[in-house]
TIDOKOL-985122 format. One record per atom (N, C-alpha, C): residue in one letter; atom name; x, y, z. Coordinates in steps of 0.2 Angstrom, whole numbers, plus 5000, padded with zeros to 4 digits. Layout:
% residues N
 aa at   px   py   pz
  a CA    X    Y    Z
...
This chain:
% residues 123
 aa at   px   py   pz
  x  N 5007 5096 4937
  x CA 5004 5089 4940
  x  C 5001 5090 4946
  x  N 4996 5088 4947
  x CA 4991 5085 4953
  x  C 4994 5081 4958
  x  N 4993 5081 4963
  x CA 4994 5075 4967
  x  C 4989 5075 4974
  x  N 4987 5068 4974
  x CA 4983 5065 4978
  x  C 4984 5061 4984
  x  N 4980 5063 4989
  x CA 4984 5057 4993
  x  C 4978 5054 5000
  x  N 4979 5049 5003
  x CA 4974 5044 5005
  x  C 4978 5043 5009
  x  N 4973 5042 5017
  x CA 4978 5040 5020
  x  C 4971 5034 5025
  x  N 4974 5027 5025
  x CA 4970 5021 5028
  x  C 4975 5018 5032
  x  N 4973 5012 5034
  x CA 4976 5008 5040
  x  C 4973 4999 5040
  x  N 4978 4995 5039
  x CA 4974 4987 5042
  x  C 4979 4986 5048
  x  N 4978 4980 5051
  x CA 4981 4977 5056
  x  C 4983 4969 5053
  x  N 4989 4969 5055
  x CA 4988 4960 5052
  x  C 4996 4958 5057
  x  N 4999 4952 5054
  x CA 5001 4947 5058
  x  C 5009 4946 5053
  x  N 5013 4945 5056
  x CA 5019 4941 5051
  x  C 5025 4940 5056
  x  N 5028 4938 5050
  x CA 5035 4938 5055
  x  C 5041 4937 5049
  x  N 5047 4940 5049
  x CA 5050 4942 5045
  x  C 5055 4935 5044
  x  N 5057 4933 5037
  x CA 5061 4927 5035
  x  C 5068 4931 5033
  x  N 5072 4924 5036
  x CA 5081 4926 5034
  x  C 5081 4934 5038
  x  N 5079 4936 5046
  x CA 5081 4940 5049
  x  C 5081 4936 5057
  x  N 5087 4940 5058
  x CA 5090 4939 5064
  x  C 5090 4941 5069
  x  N 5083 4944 5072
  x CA 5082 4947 5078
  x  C 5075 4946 5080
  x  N 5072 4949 5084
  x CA 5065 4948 5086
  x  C 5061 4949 5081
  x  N 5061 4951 5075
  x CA 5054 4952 5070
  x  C 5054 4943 5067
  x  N 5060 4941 5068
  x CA 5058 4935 5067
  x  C 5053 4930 5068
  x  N 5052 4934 5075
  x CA 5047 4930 5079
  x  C 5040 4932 5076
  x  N 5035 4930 5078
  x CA 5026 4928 5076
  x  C 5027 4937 5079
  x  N 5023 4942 5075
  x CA 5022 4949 5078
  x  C 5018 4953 5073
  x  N 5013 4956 5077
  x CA 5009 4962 5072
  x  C 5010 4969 5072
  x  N 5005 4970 5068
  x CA 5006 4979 5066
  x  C 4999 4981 5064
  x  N 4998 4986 5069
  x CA 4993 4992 5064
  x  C 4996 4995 5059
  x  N 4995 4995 5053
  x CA 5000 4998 5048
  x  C 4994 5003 5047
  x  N 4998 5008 5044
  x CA 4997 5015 5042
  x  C 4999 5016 5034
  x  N 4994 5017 5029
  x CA 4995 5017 5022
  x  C 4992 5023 5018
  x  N 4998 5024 5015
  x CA 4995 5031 5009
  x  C 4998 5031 5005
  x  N 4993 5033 5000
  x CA 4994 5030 4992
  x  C 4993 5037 4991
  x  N 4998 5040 4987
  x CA 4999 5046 4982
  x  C 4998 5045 4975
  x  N 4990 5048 4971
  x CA 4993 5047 4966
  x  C 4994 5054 4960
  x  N 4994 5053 4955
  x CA 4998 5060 4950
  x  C 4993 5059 4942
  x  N 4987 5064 4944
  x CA 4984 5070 4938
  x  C 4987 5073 4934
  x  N 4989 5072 4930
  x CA 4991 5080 4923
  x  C 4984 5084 4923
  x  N 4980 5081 4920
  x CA 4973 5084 4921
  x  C 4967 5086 4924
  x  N 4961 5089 4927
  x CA 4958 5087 4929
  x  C 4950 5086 4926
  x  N 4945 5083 4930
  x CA 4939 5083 4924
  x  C 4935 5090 4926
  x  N 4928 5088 4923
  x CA 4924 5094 4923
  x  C 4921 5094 4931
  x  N 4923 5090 4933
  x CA 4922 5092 4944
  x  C 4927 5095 4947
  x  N 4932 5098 4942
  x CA 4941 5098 4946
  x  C 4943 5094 4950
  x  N 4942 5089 4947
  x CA 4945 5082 4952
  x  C 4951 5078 4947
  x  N 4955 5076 4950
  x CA 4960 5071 4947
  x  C 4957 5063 4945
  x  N 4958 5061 4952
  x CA 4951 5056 4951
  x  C 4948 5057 4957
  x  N 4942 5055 4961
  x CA 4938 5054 4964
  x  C 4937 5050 4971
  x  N 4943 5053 4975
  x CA 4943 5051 4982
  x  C 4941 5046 4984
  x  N 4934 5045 4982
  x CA 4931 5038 4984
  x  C 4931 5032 4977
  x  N 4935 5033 4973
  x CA 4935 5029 4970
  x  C 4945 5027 4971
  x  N 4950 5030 4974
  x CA 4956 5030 4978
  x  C 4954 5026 4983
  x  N 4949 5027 4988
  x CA 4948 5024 4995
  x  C 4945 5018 4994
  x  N 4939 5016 4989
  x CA 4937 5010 4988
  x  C 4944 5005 4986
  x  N 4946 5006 4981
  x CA 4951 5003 4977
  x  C 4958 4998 4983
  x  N 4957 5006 4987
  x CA 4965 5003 4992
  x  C 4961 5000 4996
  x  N 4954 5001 4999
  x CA 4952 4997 5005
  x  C 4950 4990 5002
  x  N 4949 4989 4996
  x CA 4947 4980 4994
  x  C 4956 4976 4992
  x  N 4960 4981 4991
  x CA 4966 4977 4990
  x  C 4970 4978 5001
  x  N 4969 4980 5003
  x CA 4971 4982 5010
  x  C 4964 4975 5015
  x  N 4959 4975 5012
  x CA 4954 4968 5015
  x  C 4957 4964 5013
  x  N 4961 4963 5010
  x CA 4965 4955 5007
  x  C 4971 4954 5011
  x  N 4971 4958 5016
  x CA 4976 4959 5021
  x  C 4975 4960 5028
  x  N 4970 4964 5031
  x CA 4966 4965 5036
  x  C 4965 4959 5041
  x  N 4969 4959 5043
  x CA 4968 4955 5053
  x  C 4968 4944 5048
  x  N 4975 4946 5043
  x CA 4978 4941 5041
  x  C 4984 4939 5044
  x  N 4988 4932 5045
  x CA 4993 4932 5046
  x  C 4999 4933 5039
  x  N 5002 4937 5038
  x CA 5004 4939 5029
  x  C 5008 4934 5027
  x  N 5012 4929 5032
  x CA 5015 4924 5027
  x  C 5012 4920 5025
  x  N 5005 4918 5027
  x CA 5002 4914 5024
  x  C 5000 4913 5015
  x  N 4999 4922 5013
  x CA 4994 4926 5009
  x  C 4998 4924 5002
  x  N 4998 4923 4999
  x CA 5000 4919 4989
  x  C 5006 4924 4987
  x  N 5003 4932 4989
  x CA 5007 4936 4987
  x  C 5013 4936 4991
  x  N 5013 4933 4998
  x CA 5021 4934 5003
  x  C 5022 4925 5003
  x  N 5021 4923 5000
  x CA 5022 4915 4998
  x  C 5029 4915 4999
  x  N 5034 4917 4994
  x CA 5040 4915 4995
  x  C 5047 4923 4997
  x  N 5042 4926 4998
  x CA 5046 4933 5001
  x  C 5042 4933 5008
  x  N 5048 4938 5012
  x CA 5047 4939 5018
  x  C 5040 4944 5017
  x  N 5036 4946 5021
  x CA 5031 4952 5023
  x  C 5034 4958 5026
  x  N 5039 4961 5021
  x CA 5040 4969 5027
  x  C 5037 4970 5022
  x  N 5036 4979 5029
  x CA 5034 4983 5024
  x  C 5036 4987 5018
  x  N 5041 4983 5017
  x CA 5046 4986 5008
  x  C 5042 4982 5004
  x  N 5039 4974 5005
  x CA 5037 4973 5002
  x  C 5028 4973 5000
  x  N 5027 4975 5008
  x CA 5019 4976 5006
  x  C 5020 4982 5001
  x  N 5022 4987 5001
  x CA 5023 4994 4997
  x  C 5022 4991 4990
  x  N 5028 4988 4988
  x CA 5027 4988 4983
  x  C 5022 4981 4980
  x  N 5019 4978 4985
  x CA 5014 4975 4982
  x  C 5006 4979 4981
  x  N 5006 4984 4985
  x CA 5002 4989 4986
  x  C 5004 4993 4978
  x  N 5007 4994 4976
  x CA 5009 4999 4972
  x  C 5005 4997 4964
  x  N 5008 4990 4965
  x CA 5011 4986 4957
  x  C 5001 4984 4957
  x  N 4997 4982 4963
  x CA 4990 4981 4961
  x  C 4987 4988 4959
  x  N 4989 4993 4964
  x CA 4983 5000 4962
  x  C 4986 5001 4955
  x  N 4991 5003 4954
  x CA 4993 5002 4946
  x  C 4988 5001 4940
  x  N 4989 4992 4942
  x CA 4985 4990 4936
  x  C 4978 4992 4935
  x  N 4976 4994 4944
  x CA 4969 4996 4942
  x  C 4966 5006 4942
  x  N 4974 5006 4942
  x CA 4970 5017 4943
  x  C 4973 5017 4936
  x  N 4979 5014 4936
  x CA 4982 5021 4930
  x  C 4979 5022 4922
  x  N 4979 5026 4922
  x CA 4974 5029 4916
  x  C 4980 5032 4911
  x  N 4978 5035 4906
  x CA 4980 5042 4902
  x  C 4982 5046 4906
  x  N 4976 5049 4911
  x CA 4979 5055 4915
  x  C 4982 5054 4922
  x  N 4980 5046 4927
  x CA 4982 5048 4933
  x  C 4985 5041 4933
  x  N 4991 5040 4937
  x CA 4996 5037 4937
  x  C 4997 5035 4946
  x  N 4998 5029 4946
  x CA 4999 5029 4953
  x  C 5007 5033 4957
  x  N 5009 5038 4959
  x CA 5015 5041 4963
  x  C 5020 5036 4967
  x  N 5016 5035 4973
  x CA 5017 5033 4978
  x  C 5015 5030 4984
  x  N 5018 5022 4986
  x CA 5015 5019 4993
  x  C 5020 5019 4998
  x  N 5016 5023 5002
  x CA 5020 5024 5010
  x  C 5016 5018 5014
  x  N 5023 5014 5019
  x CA 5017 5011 5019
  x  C 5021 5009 5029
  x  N 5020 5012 5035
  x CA 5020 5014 5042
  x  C 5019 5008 5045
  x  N 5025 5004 5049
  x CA 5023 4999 5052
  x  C 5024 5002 5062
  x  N 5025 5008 5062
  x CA 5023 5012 5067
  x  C 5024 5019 5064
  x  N 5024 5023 5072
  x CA 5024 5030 5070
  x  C 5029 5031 5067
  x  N 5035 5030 5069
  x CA 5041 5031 5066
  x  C 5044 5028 5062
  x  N 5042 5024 5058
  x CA 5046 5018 5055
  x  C 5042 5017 5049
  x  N 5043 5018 5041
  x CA 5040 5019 5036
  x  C 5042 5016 5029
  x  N 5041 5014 5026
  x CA 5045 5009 5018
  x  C 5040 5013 5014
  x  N 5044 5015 5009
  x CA 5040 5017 5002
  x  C 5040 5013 4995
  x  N 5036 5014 4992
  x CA 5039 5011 4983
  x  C 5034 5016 4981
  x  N 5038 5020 4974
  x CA 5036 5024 4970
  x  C 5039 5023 4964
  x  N 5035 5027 4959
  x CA 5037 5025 4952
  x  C 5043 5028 4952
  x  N 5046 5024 4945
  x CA 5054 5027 4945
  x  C 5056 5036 4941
């Protein structure tokens, strides 16, 4: 198996629901985001899939994000905006749009600093 991986960034806004300390409050992040994904095969360029076709994809679902405030957005309507769940709202979209017969989406890491990181990956 192959494995891919991308590494971008958006900035946005939120504040976390049903917690009980400062993230409570209105607060942003530059998040830090990398989507792993997984080739069986490769084609006739030795590529799994196409870099720029990984980068495009995560940067048009990542603009629907980018310098937003997140609890406002359709998708964090009635959940809180951590990064556990942007991951896995990251995940469940690139999904529906990479995965093929051959490549599968892995994995969304997804940094809301240098040291602090939530994932969701396939089971």
């Amino acid at each position: 198996m192959y494995h891919l991986t991308i590494h971008t960034d958006f900035a946005a806004a939120h504040n976390l629901i049903n917690y009980q300390g400062d993230c409570e409050n209105l607060h942003g992040h530059n998040w830090k985001v990398e989507v792993t994904v997984a080739a069986r095969e490769l084609n006739n360029a030795g590529l799994g899939i196409d870099f720029k076709v990984l980068k495009r994809e995560t940067k048009a679902l990542l603009d629907r994000l980018d310098h937003k405030y997140l609890n406002d957005l359709v998708m964090f309507k009635d959940i809180s905006p951590s990064s556990e769940h942007i991951a896995h709202y990251l995940f469940v979209e690139l999904t529906s749009i990479l995965n093929s017969d051959n490549v599968t989406v892995d994995r969304v890491n997804v940094w809301e600093s240098d040291r602090a990181c939530a994932s969701y990956s396939r089971d």
